[in-house]
N, C-alpha and C positions, 0 to 999 in steps of 0.2 A: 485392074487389080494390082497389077504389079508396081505401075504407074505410082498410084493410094501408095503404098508401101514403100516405093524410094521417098517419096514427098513427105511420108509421115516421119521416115528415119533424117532427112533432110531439117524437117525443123525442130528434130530433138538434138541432131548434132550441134545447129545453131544456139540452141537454146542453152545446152549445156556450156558452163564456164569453163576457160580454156586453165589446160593443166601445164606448169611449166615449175623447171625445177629452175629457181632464184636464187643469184649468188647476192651475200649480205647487203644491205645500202651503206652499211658502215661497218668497226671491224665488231667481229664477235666479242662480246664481252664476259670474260670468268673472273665473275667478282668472288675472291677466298677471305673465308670468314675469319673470325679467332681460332675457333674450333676444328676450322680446315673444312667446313660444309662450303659447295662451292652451290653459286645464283647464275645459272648462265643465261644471257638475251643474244635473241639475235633482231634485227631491224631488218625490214623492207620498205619501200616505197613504191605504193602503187598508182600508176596514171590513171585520168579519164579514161583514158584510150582503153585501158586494159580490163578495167573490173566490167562484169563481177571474174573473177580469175579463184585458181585454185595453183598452189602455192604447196610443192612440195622440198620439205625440207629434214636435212639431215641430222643426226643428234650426236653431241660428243657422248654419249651412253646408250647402251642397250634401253634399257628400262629408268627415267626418272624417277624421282617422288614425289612428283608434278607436272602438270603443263598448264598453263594457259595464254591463250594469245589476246591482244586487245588491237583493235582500228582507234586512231587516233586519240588514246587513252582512254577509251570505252572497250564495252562488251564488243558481240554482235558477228566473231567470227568465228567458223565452227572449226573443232578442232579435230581430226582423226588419225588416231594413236597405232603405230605401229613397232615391233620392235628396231630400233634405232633409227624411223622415222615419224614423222609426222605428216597429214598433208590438211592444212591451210583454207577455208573456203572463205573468200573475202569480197565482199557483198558491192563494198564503194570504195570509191578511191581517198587514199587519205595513207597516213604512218603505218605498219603494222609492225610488233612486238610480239615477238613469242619468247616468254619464258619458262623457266625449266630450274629444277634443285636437285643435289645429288651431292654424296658424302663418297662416290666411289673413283674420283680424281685424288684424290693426295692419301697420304700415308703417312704417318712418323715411324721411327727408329732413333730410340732415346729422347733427344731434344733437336734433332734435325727432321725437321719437315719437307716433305716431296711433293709436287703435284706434277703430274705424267698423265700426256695424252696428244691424239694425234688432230695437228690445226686443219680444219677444213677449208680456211683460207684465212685473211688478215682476221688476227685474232688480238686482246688486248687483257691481261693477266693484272688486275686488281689485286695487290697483297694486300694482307692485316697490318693495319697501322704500326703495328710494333714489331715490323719483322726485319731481319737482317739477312740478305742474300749470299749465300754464301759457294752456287754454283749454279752458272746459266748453260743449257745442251739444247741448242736448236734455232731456228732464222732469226734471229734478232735483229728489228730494224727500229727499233725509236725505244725511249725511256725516258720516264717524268712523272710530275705527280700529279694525284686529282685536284677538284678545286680543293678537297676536305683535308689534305695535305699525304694521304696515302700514297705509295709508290707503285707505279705499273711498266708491266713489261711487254711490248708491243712485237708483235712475230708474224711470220707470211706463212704459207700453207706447209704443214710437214710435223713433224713428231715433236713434240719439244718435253723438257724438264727443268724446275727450278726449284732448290733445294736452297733452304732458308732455316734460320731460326727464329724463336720468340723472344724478343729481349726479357730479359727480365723487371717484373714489377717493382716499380720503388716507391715504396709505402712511405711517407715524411709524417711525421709523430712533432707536434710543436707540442711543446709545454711551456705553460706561461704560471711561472710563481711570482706570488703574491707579499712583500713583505713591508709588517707593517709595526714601525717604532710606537712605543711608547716612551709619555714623558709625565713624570708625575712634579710638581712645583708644588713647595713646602715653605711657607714665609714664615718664621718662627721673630722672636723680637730680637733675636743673635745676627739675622741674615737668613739668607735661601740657598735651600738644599735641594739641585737635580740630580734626580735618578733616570737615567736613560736604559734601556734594555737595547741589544743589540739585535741581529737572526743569529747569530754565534752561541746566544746564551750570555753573553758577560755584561756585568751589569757595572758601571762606572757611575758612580755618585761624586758629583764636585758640590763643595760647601764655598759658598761664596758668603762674608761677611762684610759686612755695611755700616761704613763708621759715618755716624753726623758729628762736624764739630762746630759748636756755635760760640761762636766771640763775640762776648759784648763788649764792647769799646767807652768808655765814657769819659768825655770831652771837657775838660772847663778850663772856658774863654780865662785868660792871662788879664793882667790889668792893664790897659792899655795905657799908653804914655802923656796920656794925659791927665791924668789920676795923682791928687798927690793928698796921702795920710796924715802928713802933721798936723792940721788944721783940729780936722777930728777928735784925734790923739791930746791935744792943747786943751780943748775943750775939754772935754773928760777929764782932765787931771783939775784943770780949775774947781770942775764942780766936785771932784771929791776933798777935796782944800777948803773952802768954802764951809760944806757939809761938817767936817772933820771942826773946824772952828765955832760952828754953833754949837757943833755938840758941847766941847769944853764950857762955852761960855754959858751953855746951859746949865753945867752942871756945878761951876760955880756959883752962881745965884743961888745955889742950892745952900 
């Protein structure tokens, strides 16, 4: 009987997934929003060897306003919610992520922004695109930016704070004016009259007048030198001589 009873408790112990508390496969990551809402992940990596495993882990919050975990960007690992932990039950081996959201890491006062909390170990501080650091309190061992160009701040285990502002938005307003001349062209038989309008308002008219001058020229050829009048001249005087003596002689037979 007794026997039955160690042997039964023997293959539940085996049977059950081994429980172990996992420190990060990489650093923790608090990604902080615009609005100061903070995304927390943390990563594991689980071997053949190990699964199926149960995976308890710690939470930068009492209480989230979420959790879920995923194996190798799927479902399929169960989740068990505790105050300020979790514990992990992870079927196969493969990546696991567990994340988590919570607005109760940062604070503002006026336009200075805070987020304050204690690092469970290598941790990695995600700001808002638009923010300006203006006080780091705590292990700071690396800094730079994402691929997306945001800035982060990288720390080892222990308390930290990083007090930032929000740059201010710069709204750029183009305006594109339009302007556009008129030309009105006036041929009248005097010449032409433009009136141009300006964007000013002034209106400038130039009177351009159009003079045709037409020269007739008329040419007449000289007598060339080889030409000679007398002959002509001779002639004509004989025959009114002539003329002039009929006449008399006609007039005497009268």
């Amino acid at each position: 009987m007794e026997r039955g009873l160690l042997a039964a408790l023997l293959i539940a112990v085996l049977a059950a997934p081994l429980v172990h508390t996992y420190q990060p496969a990489g650093p923790i990551v608090v990604d902080v929003g615009p609005d100061g809402y903070v995304v927390v992940t943390h990563s594991y990596t689980v071997g053949p060897e190990e699964a199926p495993i149960q995976i308890t882990v710690r939470l930068l919050v009492d209480q989230p306003d979420y959790v879920y975990a995923t194996l190798n960007g799927t479902g399929g690992v169960l989740v068990e919610e505790g105050t300020g932990q979790v514990v992990l039950t992870v079927p196969a081996p493969g990546l696991v992520e567990l994340t988590y959201g919570t607005d109760k890491l940062t604070s503002k006062t006026g336009d200075v922004w805070s987020i304050s909390f204690e690092a469970l170990g290598d941790t990695r501080v995600v700001l808002p695109e638009d923010a300006i650091v203006i006080n780091v309190d705590g292990n700071l061992v690396d800094a730079g930016k994402t691929p997306d160009g945001r800035d982060y701040l990288e720390f080892s285990a222990g308390s930290l704070t990083i007090e930032y502002l929000r740059a201010p938005v710069v709204t750029t307003t183009t305006t594109t004016t339009t302007t556009t001349t008129t030309t009105t062209t006036t041929t009248p038989p005097s010449g032409t009259i433009t009136t141009t309008t300006t964007p000013s308002g002034t209106t400038t008219t130039t009177t351009t007048t159009t003079t045709t001058t037409t020269t007739t020229t008329t040419t007449t050829p000289a007598a060339g030198p080889g030409t000679d009048l007398t002959k002509p001249i001779l002639a004509l005087a004989v025959i009114l001589v002539v003329a002039g003596l009929f006449f008399l002689a006609k007039k005497k037979g009268r």
